[in-house]
DRENLOLO-813255 format. One line per 10 residues: number of its first residue (from 0); their letters; for each residue x, y, z of C-alpha. Coordinates in Angstrom, 1 decimal. Example, Ala and Ser with C-alpha at 12.3 -4.5 7.8 and 13.67 -1.06 7.14 Angstrom:
% DRENLOLO-813255
0	as	12.3 -4.5 7.8; 13.7 -1.1 7.1
//
This chain:
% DRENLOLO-813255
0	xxxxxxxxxx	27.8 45.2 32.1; 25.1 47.2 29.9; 26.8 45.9 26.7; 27.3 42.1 28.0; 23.6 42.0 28.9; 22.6 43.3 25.7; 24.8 40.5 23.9; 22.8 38.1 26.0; 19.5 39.3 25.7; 20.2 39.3 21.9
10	xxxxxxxxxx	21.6 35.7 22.1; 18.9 34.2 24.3; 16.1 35.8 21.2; 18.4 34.4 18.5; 18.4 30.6 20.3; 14.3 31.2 21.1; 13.6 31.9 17.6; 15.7 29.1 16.2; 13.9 26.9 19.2; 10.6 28.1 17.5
20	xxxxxxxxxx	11.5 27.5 14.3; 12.6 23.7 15.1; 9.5 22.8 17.0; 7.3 24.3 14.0; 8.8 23.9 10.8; 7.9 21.3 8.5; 9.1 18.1 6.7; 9.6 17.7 3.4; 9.3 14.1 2.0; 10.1 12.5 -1.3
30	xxxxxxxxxx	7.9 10.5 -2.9; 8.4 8.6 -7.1; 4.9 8.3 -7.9; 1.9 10.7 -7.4; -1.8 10.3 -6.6; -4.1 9.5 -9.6; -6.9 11.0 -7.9; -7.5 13.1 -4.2; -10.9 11.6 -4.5; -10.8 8.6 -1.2
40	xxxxxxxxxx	-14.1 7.5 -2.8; -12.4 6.8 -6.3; -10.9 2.9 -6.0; -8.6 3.6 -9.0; -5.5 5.6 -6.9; -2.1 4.4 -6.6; -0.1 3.1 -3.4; 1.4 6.2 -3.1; -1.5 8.3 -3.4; -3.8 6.5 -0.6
50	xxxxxxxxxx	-0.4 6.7 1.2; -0.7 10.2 1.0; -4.4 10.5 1.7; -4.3 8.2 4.5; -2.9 12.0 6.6; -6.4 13.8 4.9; -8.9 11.5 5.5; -10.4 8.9 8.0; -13.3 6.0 7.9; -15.2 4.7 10.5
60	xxxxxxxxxx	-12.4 2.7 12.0; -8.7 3.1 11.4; -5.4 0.3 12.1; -2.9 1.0 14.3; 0.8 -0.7 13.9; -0.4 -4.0 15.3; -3.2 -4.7 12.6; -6.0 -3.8 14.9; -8.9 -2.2 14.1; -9.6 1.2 16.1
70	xxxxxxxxxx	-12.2 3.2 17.0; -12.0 6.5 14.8; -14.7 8.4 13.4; -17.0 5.6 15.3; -16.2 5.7 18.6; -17.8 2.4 19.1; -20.1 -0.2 17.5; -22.0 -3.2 17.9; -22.4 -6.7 15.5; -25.7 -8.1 15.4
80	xxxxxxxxxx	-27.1 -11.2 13.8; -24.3 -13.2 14.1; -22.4 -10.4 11.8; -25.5 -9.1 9.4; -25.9 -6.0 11.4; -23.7 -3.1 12.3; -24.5 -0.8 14.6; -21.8 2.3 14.9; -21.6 5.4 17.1; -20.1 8.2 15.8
90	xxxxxxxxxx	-17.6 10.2 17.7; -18.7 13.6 18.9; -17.0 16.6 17.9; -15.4 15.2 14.7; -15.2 18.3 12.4; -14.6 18.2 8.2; -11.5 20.5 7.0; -14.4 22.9 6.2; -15.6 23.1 10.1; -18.5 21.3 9.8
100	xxxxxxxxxx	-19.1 18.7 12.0; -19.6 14.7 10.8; -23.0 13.5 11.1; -24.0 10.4 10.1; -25.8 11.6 6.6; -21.8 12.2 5.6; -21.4 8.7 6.1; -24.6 6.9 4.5; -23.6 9.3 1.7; -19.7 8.1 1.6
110	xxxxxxxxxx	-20.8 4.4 1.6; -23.2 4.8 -0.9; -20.7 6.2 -3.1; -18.3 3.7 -2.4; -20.5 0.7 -2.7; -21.5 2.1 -6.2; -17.1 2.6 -6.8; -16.8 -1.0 -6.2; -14.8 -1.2 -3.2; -13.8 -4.4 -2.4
120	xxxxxxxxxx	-15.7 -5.8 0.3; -18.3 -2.8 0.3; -20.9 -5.1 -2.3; -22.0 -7.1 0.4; -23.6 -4.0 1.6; -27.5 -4.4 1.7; -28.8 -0.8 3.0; -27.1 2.0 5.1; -29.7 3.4 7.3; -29.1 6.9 9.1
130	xxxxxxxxxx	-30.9 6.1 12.8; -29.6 9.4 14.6; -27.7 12.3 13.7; -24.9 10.1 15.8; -26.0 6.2 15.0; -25.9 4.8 11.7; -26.7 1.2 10.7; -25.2 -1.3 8.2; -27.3 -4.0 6.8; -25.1 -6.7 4.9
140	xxxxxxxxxx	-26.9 -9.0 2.5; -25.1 -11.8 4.1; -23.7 -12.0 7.6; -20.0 -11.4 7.4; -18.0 -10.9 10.8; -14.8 -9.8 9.1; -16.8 -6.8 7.7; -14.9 -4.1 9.9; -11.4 -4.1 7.9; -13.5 -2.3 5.2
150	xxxxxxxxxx	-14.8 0.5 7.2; -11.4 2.5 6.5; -12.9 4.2 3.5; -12.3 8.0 3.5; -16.0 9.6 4.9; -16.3 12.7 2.5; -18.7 15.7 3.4; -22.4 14.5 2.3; -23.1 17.7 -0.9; -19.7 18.0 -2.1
160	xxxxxxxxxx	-20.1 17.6 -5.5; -16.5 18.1 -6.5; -14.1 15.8 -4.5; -11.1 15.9 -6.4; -11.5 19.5 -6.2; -12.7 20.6 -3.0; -10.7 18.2 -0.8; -12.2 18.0 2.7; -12.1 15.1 5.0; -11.2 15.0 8.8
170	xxxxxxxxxx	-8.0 14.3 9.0; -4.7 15.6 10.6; -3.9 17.5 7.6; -5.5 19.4 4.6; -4.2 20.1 1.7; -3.2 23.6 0.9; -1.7 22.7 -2.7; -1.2 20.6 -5.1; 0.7 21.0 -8.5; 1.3 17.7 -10.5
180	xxxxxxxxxx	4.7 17.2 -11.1; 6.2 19.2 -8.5; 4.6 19.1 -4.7; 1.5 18.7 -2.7; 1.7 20.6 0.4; -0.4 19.6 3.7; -1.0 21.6 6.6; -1.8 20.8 10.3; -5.2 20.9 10.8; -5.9 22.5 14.1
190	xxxxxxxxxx	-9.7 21.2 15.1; -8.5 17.7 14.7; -10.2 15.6 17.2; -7.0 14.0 18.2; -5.7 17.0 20.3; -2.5 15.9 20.8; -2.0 15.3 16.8; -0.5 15.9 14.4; 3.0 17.3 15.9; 4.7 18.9 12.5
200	xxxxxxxxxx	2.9 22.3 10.9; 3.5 21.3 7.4; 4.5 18.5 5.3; 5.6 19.2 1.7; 5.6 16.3 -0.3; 7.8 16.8 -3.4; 7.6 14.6 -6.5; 10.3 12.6 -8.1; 10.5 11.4 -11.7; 12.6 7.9 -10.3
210	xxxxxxxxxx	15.0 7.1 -7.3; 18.0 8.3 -9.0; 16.9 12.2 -8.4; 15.1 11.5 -5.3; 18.5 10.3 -4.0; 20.4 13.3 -5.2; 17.8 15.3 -3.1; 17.9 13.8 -0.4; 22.0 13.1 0.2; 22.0 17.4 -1.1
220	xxxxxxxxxx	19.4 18.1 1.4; 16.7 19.6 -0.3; 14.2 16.9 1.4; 14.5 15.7 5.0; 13.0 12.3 4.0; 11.9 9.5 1.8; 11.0 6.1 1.8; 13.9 3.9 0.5; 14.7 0.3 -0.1; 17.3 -1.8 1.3
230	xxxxxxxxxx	20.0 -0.9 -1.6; 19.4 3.0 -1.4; 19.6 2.8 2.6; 23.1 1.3 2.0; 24.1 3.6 0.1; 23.4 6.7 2.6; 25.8 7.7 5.6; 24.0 6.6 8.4; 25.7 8.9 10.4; 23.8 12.0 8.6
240	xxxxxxxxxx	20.5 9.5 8.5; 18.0 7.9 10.6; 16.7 4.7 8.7; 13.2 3.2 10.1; 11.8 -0.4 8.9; 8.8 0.0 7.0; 6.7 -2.7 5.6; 5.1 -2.3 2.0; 2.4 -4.8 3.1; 2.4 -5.5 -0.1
250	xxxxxxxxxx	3.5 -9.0 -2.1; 6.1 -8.7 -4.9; 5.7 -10.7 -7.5; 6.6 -11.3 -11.2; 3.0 -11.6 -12.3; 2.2 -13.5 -15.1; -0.5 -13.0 -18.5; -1.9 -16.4 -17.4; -3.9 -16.1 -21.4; -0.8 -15.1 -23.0
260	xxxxxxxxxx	1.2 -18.0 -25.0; 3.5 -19.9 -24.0; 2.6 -18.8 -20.4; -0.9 -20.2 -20.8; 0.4 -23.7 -20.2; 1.0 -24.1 -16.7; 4.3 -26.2 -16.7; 5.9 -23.6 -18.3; 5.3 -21.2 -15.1; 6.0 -24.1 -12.8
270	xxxxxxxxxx	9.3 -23.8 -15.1; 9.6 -20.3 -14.6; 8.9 -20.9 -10.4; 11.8 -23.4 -9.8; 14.1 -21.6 -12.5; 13.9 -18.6 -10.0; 16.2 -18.3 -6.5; 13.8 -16.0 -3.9; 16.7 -15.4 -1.9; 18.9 -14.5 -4.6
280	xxxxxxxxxx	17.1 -11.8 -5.3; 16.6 -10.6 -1.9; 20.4 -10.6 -1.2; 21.3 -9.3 -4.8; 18.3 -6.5 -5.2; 17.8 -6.1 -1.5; 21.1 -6.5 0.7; 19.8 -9.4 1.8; 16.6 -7.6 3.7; 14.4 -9.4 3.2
290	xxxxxxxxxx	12.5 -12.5 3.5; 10.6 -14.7 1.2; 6.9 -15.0 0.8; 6.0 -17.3 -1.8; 2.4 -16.8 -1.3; -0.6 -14.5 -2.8; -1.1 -12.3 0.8; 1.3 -11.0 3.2; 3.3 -13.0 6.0; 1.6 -10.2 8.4
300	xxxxxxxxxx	-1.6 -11.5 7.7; -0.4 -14.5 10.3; -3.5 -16.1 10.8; -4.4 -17.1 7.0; -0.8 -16.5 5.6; 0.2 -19.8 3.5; 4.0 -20.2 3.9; 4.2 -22.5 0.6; 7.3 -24.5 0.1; 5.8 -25.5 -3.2
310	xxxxxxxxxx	8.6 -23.9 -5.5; 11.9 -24.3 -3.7; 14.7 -23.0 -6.1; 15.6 -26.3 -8.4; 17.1 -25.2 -12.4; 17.2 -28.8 -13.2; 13.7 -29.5 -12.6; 13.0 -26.2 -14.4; 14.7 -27.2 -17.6; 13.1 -30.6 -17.6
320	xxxxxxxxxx	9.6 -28.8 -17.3; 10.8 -26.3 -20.4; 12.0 -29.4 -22.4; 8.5 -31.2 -21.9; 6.9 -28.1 -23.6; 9.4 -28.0 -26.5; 11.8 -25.8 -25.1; 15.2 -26.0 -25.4; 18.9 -24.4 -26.3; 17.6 -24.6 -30.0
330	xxxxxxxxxx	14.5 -23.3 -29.0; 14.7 -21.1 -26.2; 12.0 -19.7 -24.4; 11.7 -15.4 -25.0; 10.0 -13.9 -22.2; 9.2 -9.9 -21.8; 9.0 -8.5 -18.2; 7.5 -5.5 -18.6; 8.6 -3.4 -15.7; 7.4 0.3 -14.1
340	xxxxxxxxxx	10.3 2.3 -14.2; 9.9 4.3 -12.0; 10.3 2.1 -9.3; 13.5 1.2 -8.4; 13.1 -2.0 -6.5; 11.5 -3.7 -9.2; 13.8 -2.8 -12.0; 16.6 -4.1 -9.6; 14.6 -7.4 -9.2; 13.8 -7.5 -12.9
350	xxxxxxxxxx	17.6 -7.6 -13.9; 18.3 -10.4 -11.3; 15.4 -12.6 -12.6; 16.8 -12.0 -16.2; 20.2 -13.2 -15.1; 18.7 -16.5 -13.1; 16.5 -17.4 -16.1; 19.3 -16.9 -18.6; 21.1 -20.3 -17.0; 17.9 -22.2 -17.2
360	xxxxxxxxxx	17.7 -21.5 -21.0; 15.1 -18.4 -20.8; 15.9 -15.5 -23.1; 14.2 -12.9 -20.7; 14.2 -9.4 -21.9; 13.2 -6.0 -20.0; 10.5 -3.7 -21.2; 10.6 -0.5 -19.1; 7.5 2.2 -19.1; 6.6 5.1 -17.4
370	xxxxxxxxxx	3.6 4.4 -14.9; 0.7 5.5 -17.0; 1.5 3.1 -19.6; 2.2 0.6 -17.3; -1.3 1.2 -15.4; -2.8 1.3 -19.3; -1.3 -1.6 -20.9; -0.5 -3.8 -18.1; -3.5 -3.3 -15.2; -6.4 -2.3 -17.6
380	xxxxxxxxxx	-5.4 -2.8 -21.2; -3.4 -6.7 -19.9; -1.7 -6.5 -23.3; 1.7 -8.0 -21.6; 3.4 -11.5 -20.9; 4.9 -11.2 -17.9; 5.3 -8.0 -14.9; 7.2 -6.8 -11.6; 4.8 -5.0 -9.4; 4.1 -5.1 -6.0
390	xxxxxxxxxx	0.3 -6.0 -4.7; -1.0 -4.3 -1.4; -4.5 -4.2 -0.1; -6.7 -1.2 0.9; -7.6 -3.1 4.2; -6.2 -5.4 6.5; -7.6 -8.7 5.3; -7.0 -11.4 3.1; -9.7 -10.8 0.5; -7.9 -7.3 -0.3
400	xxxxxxxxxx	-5.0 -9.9 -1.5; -7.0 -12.2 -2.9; -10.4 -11.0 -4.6; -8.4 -9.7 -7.7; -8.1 -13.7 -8.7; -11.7 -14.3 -8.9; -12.5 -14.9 -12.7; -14.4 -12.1 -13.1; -12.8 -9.4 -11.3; -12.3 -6.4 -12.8
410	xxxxxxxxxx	-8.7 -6.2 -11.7; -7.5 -9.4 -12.1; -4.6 -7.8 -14.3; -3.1 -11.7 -14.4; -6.0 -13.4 -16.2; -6.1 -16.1 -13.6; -8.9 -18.4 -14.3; -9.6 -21.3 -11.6; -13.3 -22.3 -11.0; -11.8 -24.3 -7.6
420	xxxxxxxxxx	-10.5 -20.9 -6.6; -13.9 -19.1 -7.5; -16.0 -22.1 -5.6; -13.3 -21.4 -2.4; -13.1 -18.1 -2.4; -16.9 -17.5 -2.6; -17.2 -20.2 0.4; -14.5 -18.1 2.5; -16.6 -14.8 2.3; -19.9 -16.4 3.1
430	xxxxxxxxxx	-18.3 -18.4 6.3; -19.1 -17.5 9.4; -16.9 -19.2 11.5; -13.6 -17.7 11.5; -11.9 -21.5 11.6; -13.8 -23.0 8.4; -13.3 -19.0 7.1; -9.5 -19.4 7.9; -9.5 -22.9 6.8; -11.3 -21.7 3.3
440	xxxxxxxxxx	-8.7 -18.4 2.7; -5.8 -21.1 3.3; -7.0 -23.3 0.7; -7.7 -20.5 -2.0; -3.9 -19.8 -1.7; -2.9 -23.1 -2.3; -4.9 -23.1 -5.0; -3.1 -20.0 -6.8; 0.2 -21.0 -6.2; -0.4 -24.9 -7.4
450	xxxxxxxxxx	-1.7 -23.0 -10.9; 1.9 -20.7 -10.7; -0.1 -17.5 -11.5; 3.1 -15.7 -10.7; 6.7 -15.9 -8.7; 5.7 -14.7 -5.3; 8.9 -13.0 -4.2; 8.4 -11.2 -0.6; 6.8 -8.4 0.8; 9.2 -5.9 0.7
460	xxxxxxxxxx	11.3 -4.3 3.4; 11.1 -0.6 2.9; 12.9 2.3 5.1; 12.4 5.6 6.1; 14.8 7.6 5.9; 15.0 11.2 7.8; 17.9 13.4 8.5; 19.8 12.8 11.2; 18.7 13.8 14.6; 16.2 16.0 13.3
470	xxxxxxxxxx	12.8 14.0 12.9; 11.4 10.8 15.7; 8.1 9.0 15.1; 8.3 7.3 12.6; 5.4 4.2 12.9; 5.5 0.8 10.7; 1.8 0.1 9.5; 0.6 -3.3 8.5; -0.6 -1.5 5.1; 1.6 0.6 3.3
480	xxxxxxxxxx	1.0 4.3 4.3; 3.1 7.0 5.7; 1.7 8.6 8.8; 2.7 12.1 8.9; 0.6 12.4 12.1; 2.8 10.9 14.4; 6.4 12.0 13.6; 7.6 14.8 15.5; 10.6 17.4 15.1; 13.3 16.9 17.8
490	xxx	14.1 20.0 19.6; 17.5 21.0 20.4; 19.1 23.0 23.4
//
């Protein structure tokens, strides 16, 4: 009797600790690209990265997985002057990573800094005026009532003079490590003022050089997730995976050098636009999830999205338009996609846009580069003719789509030029009815799509993918971020 209760005192331990040890370790989570900076306050980080940082720091309001704006480091706030004025309380008992707590000199500072960065949106910023230790005021130099979606940006500690460096911002995690090339490790950060949040201890994000080793990892299980597309989820045994939809809220597109020759004339991208098949590509490069956008935003953004039938799939019409310019089968077309190639999804949809233009008479050829020469000689340097990338906005509105198009914006990477576009845009901002506003951001869309800036292909249908009974939680954002926050380690009897 001695011996049997021993044996079950010993069993009981073994099945607490291993209870333990499921409700507290950590996820480990794939990702292809890495941050370019862990600075919130530096505009020039990849998708990936502010993915990343979107579990380390938090702005005045924050989205949930309905679009909305919530309170968040502001617990509330008031618009005055018909959208000129913005009054914000801040939350009490928000502490910094360091254990300081957020005061509203932290977030005049952050602006500040951000307005000077460039943030879309933030230059309509007039003065940021600290009232209380708990009340801050935002003066706008024009009224804009669609001036919250840009109060996301990451409040930093007011004094830190080292931000990529001495990383501290108030969210669910810190980071406890970072080496390039290999992981960046985040840790639950206990005085969060979400008491409930976050559920894991740990994340440890691991870095891939491309899908192909990702993949290996994950099938081996040396990571417990990753976010995948629609061809990699097929791939993986369902029964050892569960697979979450995840928007990109971002727009796919094959972007085009609107200077560079022959794709300066615009008949030649109208060409390129009917020569293309949407859905091809979605059910070749995408198992057929997927749905067409055909427009410069996302389809999420409901209320302003364009869904443009102005390109329907017609190779006929297509050749016509390249014979018009000169081209023909004794004088083909050559056209260079330069692609990223890291990322999977876009090298897929670069070799079915290659075989599509092929029967319209385009000689389309693939250029693959590694992500810093893409972000050198493509987004900054725009020594290219045509690109596959994927466009997502650091807030939920249209203009975080659609600003880059202005003539003279510093990341207009395409070289779109349209002084109705300019004019339209302009007047959208400045509007302050939200029906003429609407009205306006519809009409700017219309206006890039009649000019064929690029192929507008979808906004693409991501998954997440996490072992098998092990992981629940997963959320779908309107913006393209992973929130390690909410997902939770299921416990097993």
């Amino acid at each position: 009797m001695k011996k049997f209760f021993i044996l079950f005192l010993i069993i009981a331990i073994v099945l607490l600790i291993s209870c333990n040890r499921m409700q507290h370790d950590g996820l480990s989570y794939g990702f292809t690209t890495e941050p370019t900076t862990l600075d919130p306050l530096n505009p020039s980080n990849t998708a990936d990265g502010r993915s990343i940082l979107f579990n380390v720091f938090e702005g005045l309001v924050k989205p949930n997985t309905e679009g909305n704006l919530m309170p968040c480091i502001a617990e509330s706030w008031v618009i005055e002057q018909d959208g000129l004025i913005y009054d914000f309380t801040l939350r009490e008992g928000v502490f910094f990573h360091d254990g300081s707590f957020v005061t509203s000199l932290d977030v005049k500072h952050s602006l500040d800094i951000a307005v000077a960065a460039g943030f879309n949106g933030l230059n309509n910023i007039e003065e940021v005026i600290t009232i209380e230790n708990n009340l801050i005021r935002i003066i706008l130099k024009t009224a804009d009532p669609d001036f919250l979606p840009y109060l996301t940006v990451g409040i930093v500690k007011a004094g830190n003079t080292d931000r990529e460096k001495n990383i501290i911002g108030t969210g669910p995690f810190f980071i406890e490590s970072y080496s390039p090339q290999r992981n960046l490790v985040l840790v639950k950060f206990d005085n969060y003022w979400q008491n409930n949040l976050p559920h894991l201890e740990k994340v440890t994000i691991v870095f891939f050089p491309n899908y192909d080793t990702l993949m290996v990892a994950l099938r081996g299980g040396s990571i417990d997730g990753a976010f995948i597309t629609g061809s990699m989820a097929a791939q993986l045994d369902h029964r050892q995976f569960d697979i979450f939809n995840n928007r990109s809220a971002g727009v796919q597109l094959l972007a085009f050098n609107n200077l560079a020759p022959p794709l300066n004339d615009i008949n030649i991208r109208r060409a390129l636009n009917y020569g293309i098949d949407i859905q091809g590509i979605i059910d070749s490069a995408f198992f057929g999830q997927g749905v067409p956008s055909a427009s410069p935003i996302i389809p999420g953004l409901s209320a302003y999205y364009v869904n443009s039938q102005a390109y329907t799939y017609n190779p006929d019409l297509a050749m016509n338009l390249l014979s018009q310019a000169g081209f023909n089968n004794a004088n083909r077309l050559t056209l260079e996609i330069t692609v990223p190639s890291n990322f999977t999804m876009h090298v897929d949809t670069a070799q079915v846009i290659t075989n599509q233009l092929e029967k319209i008479g385009v000689n389309a050829s693939i250029k693959l580069v590694d992500w810093p020469t893409w972000l050198s000689d493509v987004y900054f340097g725009r020594q290219y003719q045509a690109t596959i990338i994927s466009i997502d906005s650091s807030s939920v509105s249209p203009r975080g789509f659609l600003a880059r198009y202005q003539s003279n914006n510093r990341d207009n990477f395409l070289n779109f030029n349209s002084a109705d576009f300019d004019r339209v845009y302009n007047a959208a901002v400045t509007e302050t009815d939200r029906s003429a506003r609407i009205g306006y951001y519809r009409e700017a869309q219309r206006i890039i799509i009649e000019n064929a800036a690029g192929v507008y292909i979808q906004d693409i249908l991501y998954f997440i993918a996490l072992r098998g009974g092990a992981f629940g939680g997963a959320l779908d954002y309107p913006l393209y971020v992973i929130d390690f926050a909410s997902i939770y380690r299921i416990t097993k009897n």
